[in-house]
ZAMARGU-4260 file (C-alpha; in steps of 0.2 Angstrom, whole numbers, plus 5000, padded with zeros to 4 digits):
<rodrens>
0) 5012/4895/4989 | 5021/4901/5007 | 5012/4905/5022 | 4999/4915/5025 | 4996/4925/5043
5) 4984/4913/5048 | 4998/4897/5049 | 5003/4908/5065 | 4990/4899/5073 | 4998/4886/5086
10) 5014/4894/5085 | 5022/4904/5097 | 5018/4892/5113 | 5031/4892/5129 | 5046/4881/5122
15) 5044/4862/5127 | 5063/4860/5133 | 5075/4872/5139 | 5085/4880/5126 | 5103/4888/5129
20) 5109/4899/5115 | 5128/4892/5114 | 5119/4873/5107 | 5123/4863/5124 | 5108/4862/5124
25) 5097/4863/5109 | 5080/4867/5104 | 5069/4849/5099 | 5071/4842/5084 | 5060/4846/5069
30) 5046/4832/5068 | 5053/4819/5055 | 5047/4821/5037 | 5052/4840/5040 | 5060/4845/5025
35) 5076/4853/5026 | 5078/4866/5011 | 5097/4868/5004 | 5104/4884/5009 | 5121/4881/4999
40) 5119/4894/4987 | 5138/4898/4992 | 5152/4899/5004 | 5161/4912/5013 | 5179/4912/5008
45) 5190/4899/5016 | 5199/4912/5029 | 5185/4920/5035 | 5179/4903/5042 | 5195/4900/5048
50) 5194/4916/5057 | 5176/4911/5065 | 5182/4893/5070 | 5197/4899/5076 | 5190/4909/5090
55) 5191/4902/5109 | 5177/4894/5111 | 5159/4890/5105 | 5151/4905/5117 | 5164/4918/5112
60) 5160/4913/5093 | 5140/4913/5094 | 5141/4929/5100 | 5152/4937/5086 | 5137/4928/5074
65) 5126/4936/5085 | 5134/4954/5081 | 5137/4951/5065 | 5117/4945/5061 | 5111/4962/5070
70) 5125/4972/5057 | 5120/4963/5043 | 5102/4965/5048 | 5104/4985/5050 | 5113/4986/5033
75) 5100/4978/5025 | 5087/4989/5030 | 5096/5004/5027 | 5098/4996/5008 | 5079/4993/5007
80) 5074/5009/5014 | 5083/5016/4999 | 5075/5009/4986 | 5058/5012/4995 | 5060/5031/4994
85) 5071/5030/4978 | 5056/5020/4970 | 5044/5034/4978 | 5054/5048/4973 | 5057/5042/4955
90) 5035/5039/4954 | 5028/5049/4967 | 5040/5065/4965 | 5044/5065/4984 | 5055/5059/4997
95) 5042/5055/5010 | 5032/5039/5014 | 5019/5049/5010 | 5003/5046/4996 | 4992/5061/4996
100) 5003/5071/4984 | 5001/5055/4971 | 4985/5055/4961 | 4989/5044/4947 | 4979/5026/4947
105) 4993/5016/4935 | 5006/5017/4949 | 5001/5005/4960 | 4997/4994/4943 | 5016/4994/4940
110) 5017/4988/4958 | 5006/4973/4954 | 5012/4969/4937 | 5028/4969/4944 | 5024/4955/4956
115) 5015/4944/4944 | 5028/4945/4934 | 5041/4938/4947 | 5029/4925/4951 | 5027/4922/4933
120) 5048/4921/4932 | 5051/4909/4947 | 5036/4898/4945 | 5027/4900/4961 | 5019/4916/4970
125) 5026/4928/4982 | 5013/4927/4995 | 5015/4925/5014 | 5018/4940/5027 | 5034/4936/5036
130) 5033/4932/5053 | 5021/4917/5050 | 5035/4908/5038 | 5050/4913/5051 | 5040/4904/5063
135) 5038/4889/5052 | 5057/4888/5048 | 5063/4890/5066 | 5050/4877/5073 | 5048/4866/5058
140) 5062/4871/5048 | 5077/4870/5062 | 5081/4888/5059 | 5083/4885/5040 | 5077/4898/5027
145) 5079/4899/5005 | 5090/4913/5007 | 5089/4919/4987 | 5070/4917/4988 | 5070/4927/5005
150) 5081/4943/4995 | 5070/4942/4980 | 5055/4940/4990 | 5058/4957/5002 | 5065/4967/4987
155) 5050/4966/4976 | 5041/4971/4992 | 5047/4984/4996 | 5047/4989/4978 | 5027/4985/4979
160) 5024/4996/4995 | 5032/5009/4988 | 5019/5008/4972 | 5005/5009/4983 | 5004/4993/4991
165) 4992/4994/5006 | 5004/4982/5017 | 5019/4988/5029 | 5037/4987/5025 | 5043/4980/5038
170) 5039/4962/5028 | 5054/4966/5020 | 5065/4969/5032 | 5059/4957/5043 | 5063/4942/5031
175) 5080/4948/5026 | 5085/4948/5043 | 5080/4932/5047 | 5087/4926/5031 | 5104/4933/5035
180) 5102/4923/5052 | 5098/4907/5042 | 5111/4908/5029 | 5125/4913/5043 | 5120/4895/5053
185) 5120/4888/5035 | 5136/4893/5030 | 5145/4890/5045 | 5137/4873/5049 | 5131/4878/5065
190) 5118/4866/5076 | 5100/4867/5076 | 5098/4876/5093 | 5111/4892/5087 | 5101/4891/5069
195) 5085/4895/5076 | 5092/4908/5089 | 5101/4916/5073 | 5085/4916/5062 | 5075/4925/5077
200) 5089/4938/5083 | 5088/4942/5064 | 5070/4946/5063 | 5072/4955/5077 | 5083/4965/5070
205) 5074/4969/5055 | 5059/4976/5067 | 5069/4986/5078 | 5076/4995/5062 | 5062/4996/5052
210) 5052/5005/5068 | 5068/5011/5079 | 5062/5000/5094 | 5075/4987/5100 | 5068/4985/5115
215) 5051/4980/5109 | 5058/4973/5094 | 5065/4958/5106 | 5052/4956/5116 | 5044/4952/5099
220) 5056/4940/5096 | 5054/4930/5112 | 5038/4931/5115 | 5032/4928/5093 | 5045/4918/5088
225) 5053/4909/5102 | 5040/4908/5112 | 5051/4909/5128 | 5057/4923/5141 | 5073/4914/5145
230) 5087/4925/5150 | 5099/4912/5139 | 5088/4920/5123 | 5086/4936/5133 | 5102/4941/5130
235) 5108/4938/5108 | 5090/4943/5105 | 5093/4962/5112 | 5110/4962/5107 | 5104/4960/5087
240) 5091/4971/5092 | 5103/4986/5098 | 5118/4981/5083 | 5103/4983/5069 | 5096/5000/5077
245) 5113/5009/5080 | 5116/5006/5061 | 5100/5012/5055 | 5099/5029/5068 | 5119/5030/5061
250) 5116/5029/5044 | 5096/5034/5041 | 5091/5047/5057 | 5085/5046/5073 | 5066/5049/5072
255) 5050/5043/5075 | 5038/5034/5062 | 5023/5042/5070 | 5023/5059/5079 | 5013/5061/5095
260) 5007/5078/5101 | 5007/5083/5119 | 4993/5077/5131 | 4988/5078/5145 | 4974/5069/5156
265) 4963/5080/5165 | 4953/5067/5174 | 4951/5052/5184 | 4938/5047/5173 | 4947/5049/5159
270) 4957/5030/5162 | 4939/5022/5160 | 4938/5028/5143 | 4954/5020/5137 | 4949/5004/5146
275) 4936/5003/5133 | 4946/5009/5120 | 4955/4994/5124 | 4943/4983/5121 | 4936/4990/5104
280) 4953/4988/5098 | 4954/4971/5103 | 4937/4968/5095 | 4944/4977/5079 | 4962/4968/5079
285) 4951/4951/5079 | 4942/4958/5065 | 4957/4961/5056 | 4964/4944/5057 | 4949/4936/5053
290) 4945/4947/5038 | 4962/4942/5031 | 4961/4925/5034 | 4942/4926/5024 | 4950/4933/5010
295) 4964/4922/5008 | 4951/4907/5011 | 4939/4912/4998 | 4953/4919/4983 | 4961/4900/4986
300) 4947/4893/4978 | 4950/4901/4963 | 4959/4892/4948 | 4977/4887/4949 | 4979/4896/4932
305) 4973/4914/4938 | 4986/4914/4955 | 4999/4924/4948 | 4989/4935/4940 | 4979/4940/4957
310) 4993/4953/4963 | 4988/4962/4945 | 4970/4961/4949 | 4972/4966/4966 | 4985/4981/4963
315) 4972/4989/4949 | 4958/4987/4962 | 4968/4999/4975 | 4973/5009/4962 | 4955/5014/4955
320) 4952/5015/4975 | 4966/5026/4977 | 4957/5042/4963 | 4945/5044/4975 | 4952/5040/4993
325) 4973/5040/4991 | 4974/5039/5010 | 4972/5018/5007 | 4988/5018/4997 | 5007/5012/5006
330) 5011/5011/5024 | 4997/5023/5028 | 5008/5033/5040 | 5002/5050/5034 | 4985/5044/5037
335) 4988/5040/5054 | 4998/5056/5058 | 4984/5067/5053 | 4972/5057/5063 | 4985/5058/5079
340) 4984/5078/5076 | 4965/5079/5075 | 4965/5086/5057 | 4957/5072/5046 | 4939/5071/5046
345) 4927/5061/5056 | 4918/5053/5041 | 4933/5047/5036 | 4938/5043/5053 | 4925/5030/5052
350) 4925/5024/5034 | 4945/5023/5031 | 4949/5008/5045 | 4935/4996/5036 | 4942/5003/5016
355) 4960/5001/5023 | 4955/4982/5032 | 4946/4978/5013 | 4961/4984/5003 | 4975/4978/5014
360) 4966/4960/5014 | 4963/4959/4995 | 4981/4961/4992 | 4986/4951/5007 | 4973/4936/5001
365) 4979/4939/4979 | 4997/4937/4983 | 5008/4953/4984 | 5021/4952/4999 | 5021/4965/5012
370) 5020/4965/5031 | 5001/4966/5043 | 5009/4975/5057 | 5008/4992/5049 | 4993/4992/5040
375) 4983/4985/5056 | 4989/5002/5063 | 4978/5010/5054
</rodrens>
């Protein structure tokens, strides 16, 4: 049924060979049994190859792919960003990421029926968060992604987030880059090294335009994904990275996802406080990921039969949640903004992370796709 956040787990270690982006000298081959999924769903047009090909050089054309994954990438979080605030502004009557102003439970039921539906339609569930099925195809997989899975699957996310799901969108925007990576190496017959490179300079891509940071977006990439700080990765990775935020700061705005007011430290002493807030979030991220994995653990032991029904049953729990606390509903950026400028409560300061971490797990565990990076925000 895909993977979950916790198949992350032994991923992500130094790369056990150099790797060098232009395929001289290519990433270890996939243990064998790996299965290789088909990724020819089509072909570009003959000239356009021709065009690619007929470039000087292998280097000189991995980097025109490497431009043209961070375009693509850009574009296509532009297009999901759409139909995100489309989808809010048709349900929740306004064009912000926003949930207060909503106060209707069946919303976020749409959102689930809709996802049970799909699963119903393609015969298997939706589940899985992104980053730990990238890392899968690039170690496992050589690079290799289901590329129409990978648009259906971020489509009816974003589509769910927008209803309410407690889950980030970046899920979205993180698979359709990396599938845009994959189908690129796919199309072009390109060798496993420059697939995998492709499929994480996507990804990348979709971070840094789902949260306007490219330079953190590839130091994701490197350090997540590929595992390595090579300057031969250094260098595609930041270029998708930069390609993907110019187009959404072009065609979207320049502006940030959280707004921060001034401060100042007034004291020394005031350092040691944020060492220990250092450690309670540490403590608390390891909370989140165990709580998660718990909830994934225990709604996997339920019968086959009820699976892609889950998303239904998980979606109508948040909405009944959501009449009496809507601040557990979507990305939870509002949430965190009124918490940043001292205006939401302190009871709710304490009870919302611990709702947030049990609504955000039921959906993760039942099956509706979204990302875990935003929620654990919260």
């Amino acid at each position: 049924g895909g993977s979950r956040w916790k198949s992350q787990r032994g991923f992500g270690k130094a790369l056990p060979a150099s790797v060098h982006w232009t395929g001289v000298e290519a990433m270890p081959e996939p243990a064998s049994g790996a299965v290789h999924p088909d990724l020819r769903t089509g072909e570009p047009s003959p000239w356009l190859r021709r065009i690619l090909r007929g470039l000087l050089g292998q280097e000189r054309r991995f980097w025109v792919l490497v431009v043209g994954v961070g375009l693509i990438s850009g574009l296509g979080a532009v297009a999901l960003l759409a139909v995100l605030r489309f989808t809010q502004h048709l349900f929740w009557q306004t064009h912000s990421e926003h949930f207060l102003e909503g106060t209707l439970a069946e919303k976020p039921v749409l959102g689930g029926a809709l996802v049970t539906l799909v699963s119903l339609v393609v015969g298997q569930p939706l589940r899985g968060h992104g980053t730990a099925g990238i890392i899968e195809s690039i170690w496992v997989k050589s690079g290799r992604l289901p590329f129409p899975r990978a648009l259906l699957r971020g489509f009816v996310s974003i589509i769910a987030v927008a209803l309410g799901a407690p889950l980030g969108r970046e899920g979205a925007l993180l698979q359709t880059g990396a599938a845009s990576g994959s189908a690129l190496s796919g199309w072009l017959k390109l060798g496993p090294g420059q697939a995998r490179v492709l499929v994480a300079c996507g990804a990348s891509a979709g971070i840094a335009s789902a949260y306007n940071v490219p330079i953190g977006a590839a130091l994701f990439g490197l350090e997540v994904l590929l595992g390595s700080f090579a300057l031969e990765l250094f260098g595609p990775i930041v270029v998708s990275c930069v390609v993907a935020t110019l187009v959404s700061r072009t065609l979207i705005a320049d502006h940030p996802s959280y707004v921060i007011p001034h401060y100042a430290l007034t004291h020394p002493r005031e350092l040691l406080l944020a060492l220990m807030l250092g450690v309670l979030v540490g403590g608390a991220s390891a909370l989140y990921v165990r709580g998660i994995n718990f909830t994934s653990d225990l709604l996997d032991r339920l019968p086959s039969w009820l699976t892609p029904f889950m998303p239904l049953v998980a979606m109508t729990a948040v909405g009944l949640t959501a009449i009496a606390g809507p601040y557990l509903m979507g990305n939870g950026y509002d949430s965190v903004n009124m918490a940043l400028h001292g205006t939401l409560p302190l009871t709710l300061l304490l009870i919302l992370p611990l709702a947030k971490l049990a609504v955000t797990s039921l959906c993760a565990g039942a099956g509706v796709p979204g990302g875990l990076f935003t929620p654990s925000l919260f």
